[in-house]
N, C-alpha and C positions, 0 to 999 in steps of 0.2 A: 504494500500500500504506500503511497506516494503523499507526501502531507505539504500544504500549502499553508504558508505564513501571511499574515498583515504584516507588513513592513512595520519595525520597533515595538511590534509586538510580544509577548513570552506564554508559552504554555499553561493556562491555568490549572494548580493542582485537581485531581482526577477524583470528582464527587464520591462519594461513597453510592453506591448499589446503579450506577452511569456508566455508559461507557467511554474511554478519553476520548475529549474532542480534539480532532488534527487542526482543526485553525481557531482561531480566536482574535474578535475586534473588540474595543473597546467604544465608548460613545464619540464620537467626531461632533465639533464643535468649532468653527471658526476656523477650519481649514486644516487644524493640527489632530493628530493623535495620540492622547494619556494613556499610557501604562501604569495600570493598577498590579503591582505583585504583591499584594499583601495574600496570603494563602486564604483559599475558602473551601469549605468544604459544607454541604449537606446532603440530608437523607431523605430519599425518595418518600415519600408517606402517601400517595395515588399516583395510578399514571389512567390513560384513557386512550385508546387507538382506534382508527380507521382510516382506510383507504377508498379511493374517488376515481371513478374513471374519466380516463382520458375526453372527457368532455364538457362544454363553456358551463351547465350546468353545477358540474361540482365543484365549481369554485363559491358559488351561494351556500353550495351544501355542506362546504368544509368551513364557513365563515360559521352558519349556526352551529356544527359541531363545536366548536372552540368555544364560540361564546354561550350554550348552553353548558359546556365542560364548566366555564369556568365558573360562569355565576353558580353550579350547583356545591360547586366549592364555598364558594362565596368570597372570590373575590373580580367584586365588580367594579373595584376600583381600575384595576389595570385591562379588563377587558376590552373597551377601546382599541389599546395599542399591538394588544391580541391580536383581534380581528385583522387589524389592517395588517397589520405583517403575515397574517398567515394569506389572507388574499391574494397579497404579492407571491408569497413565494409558492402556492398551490398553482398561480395563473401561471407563472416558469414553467412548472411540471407538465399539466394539463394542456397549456394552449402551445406553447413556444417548444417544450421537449416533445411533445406529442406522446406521453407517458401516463399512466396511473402514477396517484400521489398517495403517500403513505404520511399521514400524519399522527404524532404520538407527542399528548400533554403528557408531563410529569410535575406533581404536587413537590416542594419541596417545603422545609421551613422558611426560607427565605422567600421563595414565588413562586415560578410558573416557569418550567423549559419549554418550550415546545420545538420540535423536528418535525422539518418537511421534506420528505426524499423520493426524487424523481429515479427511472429506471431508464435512463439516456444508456444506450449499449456504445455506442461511438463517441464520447466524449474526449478531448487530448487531457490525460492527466498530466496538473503543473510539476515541476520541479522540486527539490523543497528547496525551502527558500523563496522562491519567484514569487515576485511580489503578485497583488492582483489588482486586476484592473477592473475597478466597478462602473466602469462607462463614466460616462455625461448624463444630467439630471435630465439632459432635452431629451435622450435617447430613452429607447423602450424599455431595453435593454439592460441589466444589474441595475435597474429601480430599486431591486428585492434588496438587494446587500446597500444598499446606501440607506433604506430605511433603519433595516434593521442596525447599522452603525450609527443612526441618527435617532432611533425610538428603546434600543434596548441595554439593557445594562451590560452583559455579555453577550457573545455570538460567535460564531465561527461555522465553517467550510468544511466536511469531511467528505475524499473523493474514495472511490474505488473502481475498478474496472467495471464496475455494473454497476454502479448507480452515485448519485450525488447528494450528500445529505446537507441541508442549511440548518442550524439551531439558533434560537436565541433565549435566553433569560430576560423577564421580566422582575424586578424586585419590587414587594409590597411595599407601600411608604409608610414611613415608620410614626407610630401614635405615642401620643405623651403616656410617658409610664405609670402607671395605677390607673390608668383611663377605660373601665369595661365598656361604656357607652355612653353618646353624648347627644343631645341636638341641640339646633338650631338656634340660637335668638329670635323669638317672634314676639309679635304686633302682640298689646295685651288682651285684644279682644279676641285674639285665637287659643288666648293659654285654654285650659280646660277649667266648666264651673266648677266652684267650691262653695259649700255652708260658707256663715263667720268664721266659724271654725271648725276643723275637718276632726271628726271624732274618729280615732280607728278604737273597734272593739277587739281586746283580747278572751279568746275562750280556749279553755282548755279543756281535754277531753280524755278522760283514762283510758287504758287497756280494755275497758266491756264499752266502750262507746259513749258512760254517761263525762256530764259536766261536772268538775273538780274545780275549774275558776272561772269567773265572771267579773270585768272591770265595770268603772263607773262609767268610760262610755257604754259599754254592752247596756248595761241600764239605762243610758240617757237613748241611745238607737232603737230598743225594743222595744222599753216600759218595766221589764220584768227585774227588780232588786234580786241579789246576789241570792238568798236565803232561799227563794220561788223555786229557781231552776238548777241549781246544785245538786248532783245525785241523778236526775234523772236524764235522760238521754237525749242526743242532740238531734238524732232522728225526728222526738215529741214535735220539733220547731219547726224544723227546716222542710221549706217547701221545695222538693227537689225536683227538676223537670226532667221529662220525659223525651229526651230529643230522639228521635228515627238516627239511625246506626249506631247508637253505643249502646252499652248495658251497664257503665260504672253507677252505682249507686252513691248513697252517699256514705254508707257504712266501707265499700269499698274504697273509695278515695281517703277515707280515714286511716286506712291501713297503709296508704303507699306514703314512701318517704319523704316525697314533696308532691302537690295537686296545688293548681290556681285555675279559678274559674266562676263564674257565676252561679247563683241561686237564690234564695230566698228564707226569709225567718219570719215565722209570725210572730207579733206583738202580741202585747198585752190588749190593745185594742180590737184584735180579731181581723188587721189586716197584714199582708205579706209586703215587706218590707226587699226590693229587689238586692241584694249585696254582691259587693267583691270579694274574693276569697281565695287568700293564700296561706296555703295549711303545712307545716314543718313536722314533721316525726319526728321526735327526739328520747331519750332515756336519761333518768335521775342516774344518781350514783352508786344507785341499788340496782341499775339494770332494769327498772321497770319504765316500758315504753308509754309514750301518750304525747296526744297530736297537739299543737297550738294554732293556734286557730285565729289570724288576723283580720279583720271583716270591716269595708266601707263601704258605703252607699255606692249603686252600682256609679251615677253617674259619676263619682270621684272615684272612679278606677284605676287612672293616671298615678294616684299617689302607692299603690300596690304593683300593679301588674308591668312583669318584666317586660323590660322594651326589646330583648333579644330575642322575644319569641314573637314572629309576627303573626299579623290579622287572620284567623284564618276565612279568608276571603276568598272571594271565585276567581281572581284577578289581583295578578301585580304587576309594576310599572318596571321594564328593564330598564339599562344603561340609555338605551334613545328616546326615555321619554314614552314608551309606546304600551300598551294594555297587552299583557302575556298571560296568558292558562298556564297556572299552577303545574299544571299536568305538564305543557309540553317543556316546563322550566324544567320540571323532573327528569323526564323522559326523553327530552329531545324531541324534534321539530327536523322532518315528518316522523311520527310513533310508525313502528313496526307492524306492519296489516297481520301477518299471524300470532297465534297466542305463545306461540315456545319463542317468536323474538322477542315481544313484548314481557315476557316474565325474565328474560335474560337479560333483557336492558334495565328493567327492575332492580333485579339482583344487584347487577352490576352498577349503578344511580346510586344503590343502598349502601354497599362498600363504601364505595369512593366519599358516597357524603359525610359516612361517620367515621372514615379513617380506618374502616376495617380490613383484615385478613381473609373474610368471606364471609359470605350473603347466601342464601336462603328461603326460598319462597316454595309454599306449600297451598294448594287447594281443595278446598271440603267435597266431601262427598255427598252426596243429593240431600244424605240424611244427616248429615252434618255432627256423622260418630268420631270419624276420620279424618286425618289429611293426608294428602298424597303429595312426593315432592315432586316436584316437575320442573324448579330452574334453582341451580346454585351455581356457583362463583368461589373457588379456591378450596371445596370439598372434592373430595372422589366422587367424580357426579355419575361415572358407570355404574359406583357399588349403590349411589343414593338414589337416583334416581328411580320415581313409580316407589320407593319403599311407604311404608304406609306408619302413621304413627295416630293413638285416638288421642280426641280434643280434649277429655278429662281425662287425666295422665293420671291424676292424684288430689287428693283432697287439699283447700286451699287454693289461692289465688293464683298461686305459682303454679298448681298444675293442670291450671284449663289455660287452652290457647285463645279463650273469648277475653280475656286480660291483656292487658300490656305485662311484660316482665322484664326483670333487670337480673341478672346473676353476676356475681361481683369475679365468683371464683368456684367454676364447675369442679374442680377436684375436691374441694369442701364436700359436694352433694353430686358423688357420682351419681351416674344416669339420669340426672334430672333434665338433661335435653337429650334423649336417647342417639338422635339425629349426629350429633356430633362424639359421639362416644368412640376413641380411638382417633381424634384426628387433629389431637395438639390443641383445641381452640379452650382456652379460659373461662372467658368473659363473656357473656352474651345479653342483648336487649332484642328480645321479641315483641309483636305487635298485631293486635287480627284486623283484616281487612273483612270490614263488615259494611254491609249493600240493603238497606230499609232495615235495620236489624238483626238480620241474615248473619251469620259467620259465615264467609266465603272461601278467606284461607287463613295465612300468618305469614307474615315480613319478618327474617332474624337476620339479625348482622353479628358478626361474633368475632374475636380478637386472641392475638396467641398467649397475650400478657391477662395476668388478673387486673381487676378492678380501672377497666378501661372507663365503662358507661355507668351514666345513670340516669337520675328523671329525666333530665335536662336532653339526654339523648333520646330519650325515649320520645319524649314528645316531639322533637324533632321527627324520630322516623315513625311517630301517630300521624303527623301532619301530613308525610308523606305517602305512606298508606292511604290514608283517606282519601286522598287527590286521586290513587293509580285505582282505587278498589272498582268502582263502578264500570273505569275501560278495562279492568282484566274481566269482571265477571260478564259485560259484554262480549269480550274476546272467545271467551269461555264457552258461555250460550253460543255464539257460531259455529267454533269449532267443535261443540257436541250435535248442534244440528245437522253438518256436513259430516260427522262419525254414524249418526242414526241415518242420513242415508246412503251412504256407502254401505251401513252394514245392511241395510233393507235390500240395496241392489245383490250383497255378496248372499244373504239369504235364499234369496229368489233364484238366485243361478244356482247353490248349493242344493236347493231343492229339486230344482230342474234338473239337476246329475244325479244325485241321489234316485227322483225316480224313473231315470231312468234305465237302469239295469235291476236287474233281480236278483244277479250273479254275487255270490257272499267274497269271494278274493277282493272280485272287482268292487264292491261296496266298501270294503276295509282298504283298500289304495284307493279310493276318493275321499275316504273320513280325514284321511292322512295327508293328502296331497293340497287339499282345502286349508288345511291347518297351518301346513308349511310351504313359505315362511310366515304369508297373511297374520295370523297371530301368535304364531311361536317360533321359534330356532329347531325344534326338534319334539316328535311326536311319537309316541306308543301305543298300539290299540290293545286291549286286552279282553278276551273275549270268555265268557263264562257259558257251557253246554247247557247247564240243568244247575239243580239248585243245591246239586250234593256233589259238583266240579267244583274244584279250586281254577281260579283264574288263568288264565293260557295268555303268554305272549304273540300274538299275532299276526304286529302288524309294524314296521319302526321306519320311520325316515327323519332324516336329517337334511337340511337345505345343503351342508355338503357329505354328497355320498360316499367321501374315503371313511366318513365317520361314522357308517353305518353298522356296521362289522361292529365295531367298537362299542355301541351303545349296546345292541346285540346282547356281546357278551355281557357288558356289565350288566346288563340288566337281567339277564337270566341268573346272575347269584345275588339278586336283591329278591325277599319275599313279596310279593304281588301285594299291592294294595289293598286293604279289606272293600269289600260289596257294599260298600253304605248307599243304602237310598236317596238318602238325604241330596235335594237338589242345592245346587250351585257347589263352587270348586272350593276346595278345601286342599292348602300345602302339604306334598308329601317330602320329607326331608331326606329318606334314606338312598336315593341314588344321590342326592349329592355327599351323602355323610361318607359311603362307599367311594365314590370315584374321588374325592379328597384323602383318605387310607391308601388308594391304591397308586395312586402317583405319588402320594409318600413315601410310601414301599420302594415303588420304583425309582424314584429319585436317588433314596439309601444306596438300593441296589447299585445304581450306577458309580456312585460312589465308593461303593468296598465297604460299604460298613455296616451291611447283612452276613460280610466272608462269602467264599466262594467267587469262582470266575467273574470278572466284572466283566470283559468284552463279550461274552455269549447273551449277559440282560440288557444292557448297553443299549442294544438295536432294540428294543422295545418302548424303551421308555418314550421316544416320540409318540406313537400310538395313545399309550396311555395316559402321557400328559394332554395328549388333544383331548381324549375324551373327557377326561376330568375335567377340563375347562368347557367343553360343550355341555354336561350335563351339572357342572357343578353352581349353577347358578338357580334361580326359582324353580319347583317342578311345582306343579296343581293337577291336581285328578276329579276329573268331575263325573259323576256315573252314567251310565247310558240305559236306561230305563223306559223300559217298552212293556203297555199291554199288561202293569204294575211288576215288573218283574227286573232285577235287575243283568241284565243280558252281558255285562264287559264294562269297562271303563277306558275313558281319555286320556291320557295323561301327556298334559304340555309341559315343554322347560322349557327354558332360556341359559344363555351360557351364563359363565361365572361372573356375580355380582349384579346382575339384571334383573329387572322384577315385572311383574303384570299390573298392566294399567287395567282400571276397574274395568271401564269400557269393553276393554277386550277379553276379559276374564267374562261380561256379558255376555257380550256375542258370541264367545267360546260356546257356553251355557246353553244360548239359542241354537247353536249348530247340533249340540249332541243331543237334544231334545230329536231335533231331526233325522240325526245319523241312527239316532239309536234304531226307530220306527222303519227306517230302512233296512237296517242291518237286519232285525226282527224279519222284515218284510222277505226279506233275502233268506234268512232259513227258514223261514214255512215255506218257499217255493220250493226250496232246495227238499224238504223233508216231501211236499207233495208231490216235485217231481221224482224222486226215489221212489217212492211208494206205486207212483204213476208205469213208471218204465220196468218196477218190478212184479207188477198187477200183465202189464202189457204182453211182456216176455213169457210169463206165463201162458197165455193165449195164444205162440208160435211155438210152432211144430221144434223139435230137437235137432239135431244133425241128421241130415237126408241121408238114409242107407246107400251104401253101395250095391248092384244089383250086378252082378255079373253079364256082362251082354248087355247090358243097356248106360247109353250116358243119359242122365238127367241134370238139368241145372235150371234153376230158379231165382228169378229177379222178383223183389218186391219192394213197395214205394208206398207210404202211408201220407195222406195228404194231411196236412195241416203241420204247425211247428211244436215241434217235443211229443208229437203222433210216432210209436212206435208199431201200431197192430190199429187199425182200420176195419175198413166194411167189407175190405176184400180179403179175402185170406186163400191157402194153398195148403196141401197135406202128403206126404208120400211115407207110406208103413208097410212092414213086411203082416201078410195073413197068415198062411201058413202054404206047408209044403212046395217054396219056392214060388208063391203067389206074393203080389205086393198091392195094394190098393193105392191108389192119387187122387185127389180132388184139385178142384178150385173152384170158385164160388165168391157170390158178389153178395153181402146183405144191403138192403136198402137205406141207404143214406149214408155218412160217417160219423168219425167219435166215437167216442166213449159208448153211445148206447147202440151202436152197430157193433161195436167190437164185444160187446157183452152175447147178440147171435151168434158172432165167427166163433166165439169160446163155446159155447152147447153144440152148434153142429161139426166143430171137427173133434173134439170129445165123443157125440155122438154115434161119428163117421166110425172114428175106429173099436168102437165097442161094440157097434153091429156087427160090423164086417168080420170082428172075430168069432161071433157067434154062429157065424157058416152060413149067413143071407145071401140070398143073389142080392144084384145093384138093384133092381127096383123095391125091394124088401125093403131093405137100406133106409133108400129114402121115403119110401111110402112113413116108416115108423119116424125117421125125421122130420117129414113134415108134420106127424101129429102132436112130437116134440113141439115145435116151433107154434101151432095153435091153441095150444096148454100154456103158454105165457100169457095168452090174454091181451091185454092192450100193450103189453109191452112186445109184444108178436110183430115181427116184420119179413114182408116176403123174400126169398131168397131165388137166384137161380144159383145152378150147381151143375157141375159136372166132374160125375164121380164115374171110377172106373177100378177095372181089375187089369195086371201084369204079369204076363205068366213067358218070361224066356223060352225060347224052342232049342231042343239039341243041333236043327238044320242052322242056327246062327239068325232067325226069326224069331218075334216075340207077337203072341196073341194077347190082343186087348177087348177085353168087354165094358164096355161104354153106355152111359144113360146121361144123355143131356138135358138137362132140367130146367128149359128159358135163358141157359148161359150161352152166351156167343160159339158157333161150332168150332171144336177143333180142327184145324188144318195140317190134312198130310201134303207133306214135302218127298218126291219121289226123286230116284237120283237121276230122270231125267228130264227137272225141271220143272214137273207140273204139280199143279198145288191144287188139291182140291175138300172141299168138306168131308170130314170122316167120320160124322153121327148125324141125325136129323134131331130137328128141334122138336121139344115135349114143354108140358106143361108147368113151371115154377112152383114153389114151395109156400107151404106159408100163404094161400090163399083158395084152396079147397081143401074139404075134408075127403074125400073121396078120389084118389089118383087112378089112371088103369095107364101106367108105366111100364116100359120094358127095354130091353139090353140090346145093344147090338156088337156085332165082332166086327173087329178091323183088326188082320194081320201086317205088320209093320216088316217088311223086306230089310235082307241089310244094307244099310248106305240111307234108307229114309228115317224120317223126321218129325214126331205131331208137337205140333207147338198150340197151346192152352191158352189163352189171355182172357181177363176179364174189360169189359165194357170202359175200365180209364183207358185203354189202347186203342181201340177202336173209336170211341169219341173225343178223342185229342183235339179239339178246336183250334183254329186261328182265325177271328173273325168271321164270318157264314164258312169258311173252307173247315171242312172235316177228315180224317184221316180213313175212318171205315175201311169196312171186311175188304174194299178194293184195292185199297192204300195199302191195307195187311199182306194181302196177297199179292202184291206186286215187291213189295220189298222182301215177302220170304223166297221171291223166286229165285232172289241174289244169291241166297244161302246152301244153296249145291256145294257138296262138299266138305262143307264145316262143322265143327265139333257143336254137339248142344251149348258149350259156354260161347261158343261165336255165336252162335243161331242166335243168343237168347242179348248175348248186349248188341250186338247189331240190328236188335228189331227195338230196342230199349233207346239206341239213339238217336233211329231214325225218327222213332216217338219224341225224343226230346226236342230234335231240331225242328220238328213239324211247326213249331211255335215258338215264339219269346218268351212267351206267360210263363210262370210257376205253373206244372199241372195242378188240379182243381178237385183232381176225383183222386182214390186209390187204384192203383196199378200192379197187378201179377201177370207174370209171362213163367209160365211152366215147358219146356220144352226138355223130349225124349229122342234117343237118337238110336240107332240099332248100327252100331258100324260096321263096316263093312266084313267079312271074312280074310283072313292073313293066308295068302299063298307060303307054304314050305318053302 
C-alpha cells in the first residue's frame, strides 16, 4: 500500500479499535497549514454503515443516512458539517468514479469519523510523500478534500489498489463544565405560569405503598392535614389515568427506581387536582426501601420535569428547521418495506443509541404467552433466532416483559434474561412494545460491562419503542397476511398431490418432498401398521442428499417417538442429544484419545460431523392422525442452532392433518387392492396342463384398471383317461359382479365334466346353476369342449357352442372356416335341447376360440368382426399357437387407438405337424 502525505503534515497516532489513517490534513485557514502533534487517541463507542449505488440518487440517500446516524446519536450540533462533507465526497464516488460508495460513521468520545470509499479499479497511486493536489475552488474537481481541510478537525486520504478511502473527524464543541442543560434567555411572557408561590408537595411512601410523610404544602395542595392520610395508601388518592398502550399502574411506578409523569390526587374537596410527579426510590440505613414523592401542579411542571427527556410528541424539528416523524428520526428515512429489515434497523437504532454491545427485539405470539426473537444485533442470531421465551418468566415486575426492566448485573441473577444466557452480556434495559394495549413484542439492548443503564435509559429506549411499535406491528400484520397466503396457495397444491395418487411409497415421498426445504432442512416419516406396531422409519430426506444415509442411520439407533394424539408439534430432543455424542465420539476418535488406530476412524468423522450439525439443531414431531387413529408421525428438524417459527410449525400442522388422511387413504386402497387381486386370482384357472400332441396358448385382457379377472374368462383341465376339457365364455357385462358368474361357471365346468357328463349335460346343469342366482343371474355364452389326442398324431374334439362366437379352424392350406354351429346361451331358458359336435383337428391345423372383445374391437363405425378375424388368421399358416395367438392379439390392438372397452380371450390349439425320422 502506497500512502500519500499533506505537505508539513505528520501521522496522527493510531485511534484505539480504527484502522491507521495513511494521510492526514489538518484545518487550512488563510492559505497556510497547522500541525497539530499533540497525540490523540479515542475509543470507538458506535459505528453505523452503508453502501449506495452508483447512482445521482444516492447521494440524497447517503446525506439522510449520516444525518439520521447522527442526530440519533444526538449530536446535532455538528450534523451540518456532516452532511455537507459527506455529499461531496459520496458525489466523487457515485457520479465522477462511477462506483458504489461505502460509507461508515464511527461514535467516538470526542465526535464523529466518518469514511467514504469509492471502488475506482484504475486509479494512479501517489508516491509517499507527493504532495497533493486538491485543484482550484473554480474547479469541480477535489471540492471534496478542500472542504473537508476547511470544515473538519482531522482528515486524510487512504489509497489502495482497489479503492480510495476519504475520512474526516468532526469534534463536539466543548460545554462549560458542571453544565447538564441549559436554555435560552427568553421574553418574560414566554417563561412558564406560576402561583405567588410554587408549593412542591413532598410525600413519602413505604414498602406496602401507604403514606409515612406528608409536608405542609401537600396540605396547602390537597386540603388533607398530615394526621388524615398517614398510614393509608397513596392508591386511596390518586386519580391514575388510563392511557391506550401502557399498563404501569400506579402501584407499579412506585416500585421503579425513578418514574416522572403526570396524574392526579383528590382533595379534601372531592375534586382531582391535575399534578406533576417525580418519584425517587431510595433506602434508610436499615435497608428498608420507600419512594419520595415530589408533586406540583400540573401547569408548573417546568419546575420538576427533566429537560433531557423530550416531549413525547408526534413530531420534532431537525437541524433545518423542518417537522421530522419521530419514527423516521429513529429509523431512518426511507424505513425498510419488509419486517426482518425493519426489526434489524430497530435492533441496530437500539445499540447505537444506548451505546450498546447488542440489541434484541422479540415478537408476541397471537396469544401473547410468548415471544419469539426475530432481529438481534451482536448475539449468535443463528442459535437465537425463532427461539421462543414466555412473557411471564416469573413472578414480579422483572419477570413479565409487559414492564420496562433494568438489570444492573445478570451474573447476580442468572437466567433472568434467558435470551442472553452464555453470551458475555451484563447489563440489560428491556422494554414492551405495546399497540392499543396489546403486548406486541420487547426492545432489549444489553452491554458487556455491569451497571451500564438505568431509568434514564430506559425511558429513553420506552420513547423509542413506542415511536417503532405501531410500524413493526403493521409490518407484522403484512407479512403474516402474505405467510396465510402462501400457505393457503402451498395447501391447495399439497392437497392436489396428495390426492392424487393412492400409491402408499408414493404418498410418503410427497409428505417429505412438500416439507423439504419449504419448512424444514430435513424430514422423517414414520409410519405405524396397527395399534400393537411400534413405529417404523419410512421415509427420510434431506435438502442435501449426501446426508441422507446419515440421518438414516442415526436415526434408526434413536427410539421412535411415542404415538401421542395430541394435535400440534411438540420438540423431540433425542436425535439431537445423539448426533451431538456421536460427533463427540468421533471427534475423540480422530484425535487418539478413545486409543486405537486413528487413521482407519479418521475418514468418518466428516460424515458424522455433517450429520450432527444437520440434525443437531430443533426437531418437532407432530402426529399424523386419520379416521381417530394414530397412523405414523412427522418429524421436522432444522440444523444446528435453528428453531421453528410458529407460523411454520402451523402450517406444518395443516399439512399433516392432510398427509395423514392420505397416507390412510393410501393403505385402504392398498389393503382393498390386495384383497381385490387376491379375491381375483382366485377366479383364474392355474397353470394350463401340458397335453402331449397338442400346443395351446392363451391371451387374456380384463378391461378396466387394477381388473384382474373380468366377464370373460377361459378354462383348460385334464378329465380323465387322456381327455382334457376347455372352455371360454363371455358373462354379460364387466367387474366385479360378472366376475363373480366367471367364478360359478368355471368351478362348475370342471366339477361336471368330472363326473363323466357329455358337453350338453355340462351345461344344461350350468345353466340351471346360473338361474338359481336369481336376480343376481346373468346370461352367458360359452363354448365348452372335450380333447382327446389320437395315436395317428390327430386330436378329436367335441364341441357345444352356446351363443359364443364360432371357433375357427385354420387348415394348413390356408383356409379358415367355422368349426361348431351356433346354439342357444345360458342363463336365459330353463329348458335347453343342446348337443355336441366332432371336429377332428389334422396335424399342422389350428382352432383359435375368442370371445366377442375380439370381434367387436371398434374404431369409430369400423369394426373388426368374424371377417376381420378370419382374414388375419389366414396369415397364421405355419405358426406355433403362441404366434397364432399374439398375432391375432395385435392385430386386435392396432385395429384402434382407444384403450379396449370390453374383456378379451383368445384361446388357440394347435396339432403340429408329425416329425419325419
Amino acid at each position: 500500500m502506497t500512502t500519500g502525505l499533506i505537505p508539513g503534515g505528520q501521522p496522527p497516532e493510531r485511534p484505539t479499535g480504527t484502522r491507521m489513517p495513511h494521510q492526514r490534513g489538518e484545518p487550512v485557514g488563510h492559505g497556510a497549514l497547522h500541525v497539530d502533534n499533540r497525540p490523540r487517541s479515542s475509543v470507538i463507542t458506535a459505528r453505523a454503515a452503508a453502501s449506495f449505488e452508483p447512482v445521482g440518487r444516492s447521494v440524497a440517500t447517503a446525506r439522510s443516512f449520516v444525518r439520521d446516524t447522527l442526530q440519533g446519536w444526538g449530536f446535532a450540533d455538528i450534523v451540518d458539517d456532516a452532511v455537507v462533507l459527506t455529499s461531496e465526497l459520496v458525489t466523487n464516488a457515485v457520479v465522477h468514479a462511477g462506483t458504489s460508495a461505502d460509507v461508515l460513521c464511527l461514535r467516538t468520545d470526542e465526535g464523529v469519523r466518518v469514511e467514504v470509499a469509492d471502488h475506482y479499479p484504475e486509479r494512479e497511486i501517489p508516491l509517499q510523500g507527493s504532495p497533493v493536489n486538491m485543484g482550484s475552488p473554480d474547479r469541480e474537481g477535489g471540492r471534496g478534500l478542500q472542504l473537508c481541510a476547511a470544515l473538519a478537525g482531522r482528515w486524510g486520504v487512504e489509497y489502495t489498489p482497489t479503492h480510495k478511502q476519504v475520512w474526516f473527524q468532526l469534534d463536539l464543541p466543548e460545554r462549560a463544565v458542571g453544565t447538564r442543560a441549559a436554555g435560552p434567555s427568553l421574553p418574560a411572557d414566554l417563561l412558564p405560569l406560576a402561583d405567588g408561590r410554587v408549593r412542591v408537595a413532598v410525600v413519602q411512601i413505604d414498602r406496602a405503598g401507604s403514606i409515612s410523610s406528608w409536608n405542609e404544602d401537600a396540605e396547602e395542595l390537597f386540603g388533607y392535614p398530615a394526621e388524615q392520610v398517614i398510614g393509608k395508601p397513596l392508591t386511596d388518592l390518586a386519580a391514575w389515568p388510563h392511557t391506550p398502550g401502557t399498563s404501569t399502574g400506579i402501584a407499579e411506578a412506585l416500585q421503579l427506581s425513578r418514574w416522572e409523569g403526570s396524574y392526579g390526587i383528590r382533595g379534601a374537596n372531592g375534586r382531582v387536582n391535575p399534578v406533576y410527579a417525580s418519584h425517587l426510590r431510595v433506602r434508610d440505613t436499615g435497608g428498608e426501601p420507600s419512594t419520595v414523592c415530589l408533586l406540583v401542579r400540573d401547569h408548573e411542571r417546568a419546575v420538576l420535569q427533566t429537560p433531557l427527556r423530550g416531549p413525547a410528541s408526534d413530531s420534532v424539528t431537525n437541524a433545518e428547521g423542518q417537522s421530522t416523524d419521530p419514527f423516521e428520526v429513529f429509523i431512518g428515512s426511507p424505513a425498510p418495506d419488509d419486517l426482518d429489515g425493519l426489526l434489524q434497523r430497530t435492533v441496530e437504532r437500539a445499540r447505537d443509541m444506548l451505546d450498546a454491545d447488542s440489541a434484541f427485539l422479540l415478537l408476541a405470539t397471537d396469544d401473547e404467552t410468548e415471544l419469539e426473537v426475530r432481529a438481534s444485533t451482536g448475539l449468535p442470531s443463528a442459535r437465537q433466532r425463532f427461539a421462543r421465551v414466555p412473557v411471564e418468566a416469573g413472578p414480579g415486575r422483572y419477570g413479565s416483559a409487559r414492564m420496562p426492566a433494568v438489570h444492573d448485573d445478570l451474573a447476580a441473577v442468572p437466567g433472568a434474561v434467558p435470551l442472553l444466557s452464555g453470551t458475555g452480556m451484563r447489563s440489560v434495559v428491556t422494554v414492551p412494545l405495546k399497540v392499543e394495549g396489546r403486548l406486541t413484542g420487547s426492545l432489549g439492548v444489553a452491554a458487556e460491562s455491569p451497571g451500564r443503564y438505568s431509568n434514564e435509559e430506559a425511558l429513553r429506549l420506552q420513547f423509542a419503542a413506542d415511536r417503532i411499535a405501531l410500524a413493526v406491528e403493521s409490518a407484522r400484520l403484512g407479512e403474516l397476511e402474505r405467510l396465510r397466503r402462501g400457505s393457503l396457495s402451498f395447501l391447495v397444491e399439497a392437497s392436489d398431490l396428495l390426492a392424487g395418487t393412492l400409491d402408499r411409497d408414493q404418498t410418503l415421498a410427497l409428505m417429505a418432498q412438500m416439507t423439504v426445504p419449504t419448512l424444514a432442512t430435513w424430514c422423517a416419516v414414520y409410519t405405524i401398521a396397527d395399534q400393537a406396531s411400534e413405529p417404523y422409519l419410512s421415509y427420510v430426506l434431506h435438502e442435501d442428499e449426501e446426508l441422507i444415509d446419515g440421518i438414516k442411520s442415526l436415526l434408526s439407533k434413536v427410539p421412535p417417538p411415542d404415538p401421542v394424539p395430541t394435535p400440534g408439534a411438540r420438540v423431540w430432543s433425542a436425535p439431537g442429544e445423539v448426533a451431538h455424542q456421536a460427533a463427540l465420539r468421533s471427534s475423540m476418535r480422530s484425535l487418539g484419545l478413545s486409543g486405537g488406530p486413528t487413521r482407519q476412524v479418521a475418514s468418518g468423522i466428516g460424515p458424522t460431523l455433517a450429520t450432527a450439525s444437520a440434525v443437531g439443531g430443533e426437531t418437532v414431531v407432530l402426529p399424523l392422525v386419520a379416521r381417530n387413529r394414530v397412523i405414523g408421525m412427522l418429524t421436522l428438524g432444522k440444523p444446528t442452532d435453528e428453531h421453528f417459527r410458529q407460523e411454520i410449525l402451523e402450517l406444518a400442522e395443516d399439512l399433516s392433518r392432510r398427509a395423514a388422511l392420505a397416507l390412510d387413504n393410501a393403505r385402504l386402497y392398498s389393503e382393498r387392492t390386495a384383497i381385490s387381486q387376491s379375491l381375483q386370482r382366485s377366479l383364474l384357472p392355474p397353470e394350463l396342463p401340458e397335453i402331449d400332441g397338442v400346443e395351446v396358448e392363451v391371451i387374456y385382457r380384463a378391461a378396466g384398471e387394477g381388473n384382474e379377472v373380468g366377464g370373460d374368462f377361459y378354462d383348460l383341465f385334464p378329465i380323465s383317461d387322456g381327455a382334457y376339457g376347455f372352455a371360454i365364455g363371455d358373462v354379460c357385462g364387466t367387474g366385479p359382479n360378472a366376475a363373480a358368474v366367471t367364478g360359478l361357471a368355471r368351478h362348475a365346468l370342471r366339477l361336471l365334466a368330472r363326473e363323466g357328463l357329455s358337453g350338453p349335460a355340462v351345461l344344461e346343469r350350468l345353466n340351471s346353476a346360473i338361474l338359481d342366482e336369481g336376480a343376481r343371474s346373468r346370461f352367458l355364452t360359452l363354448l365348452y369342449g372335450e380333447l382327446r389326442p389320437q395315436e395317428d398324431g390327430s386330436a378329436e374334439l367335441k364341441v357345444v357352442c352356446a351363443g359364443h362366437p364360432l371357433p375357427l379352424r385354420l387348415r394348413q392350406d390356408g383356409t379358415v372356416e367355422p368349426a361348431a354351429e351356433p346354439q342357444p346361451l345360458l342363463g336365459v331358458m330353463e329348458d335347453l335341447d343342446l348337443y355336441e359336435e366332432t371336429v377332428t383337428l389334422d396335424p399342422g391345423d389350428v382352432l383359435l376360440c375368442v370371445t366377442d372383445g375380439v370381434t367387436e374391437r371398434r374404431e369409430g363405425t369400423r369394426m373388426l368382426g368374424d371377417d376381420g378375424l378370419t382374414d388375419v388368421l389366414t396369415t397364421c399358416t405355419g405358426l406355433t399357437a403362441g404366434a397364432v395367438a399374439a398375432r391375432i392379439m395385435r392385430a386386435v390392438e392396432r385395429f384402434a387407438s382407444d384403450a379396449p372397452s370390453d374383456d378379451m380371450a383368445i384361446l388357440a390349439m394347435r396339432v403340429p405337424g408329425l416329425q419325419k425320422d
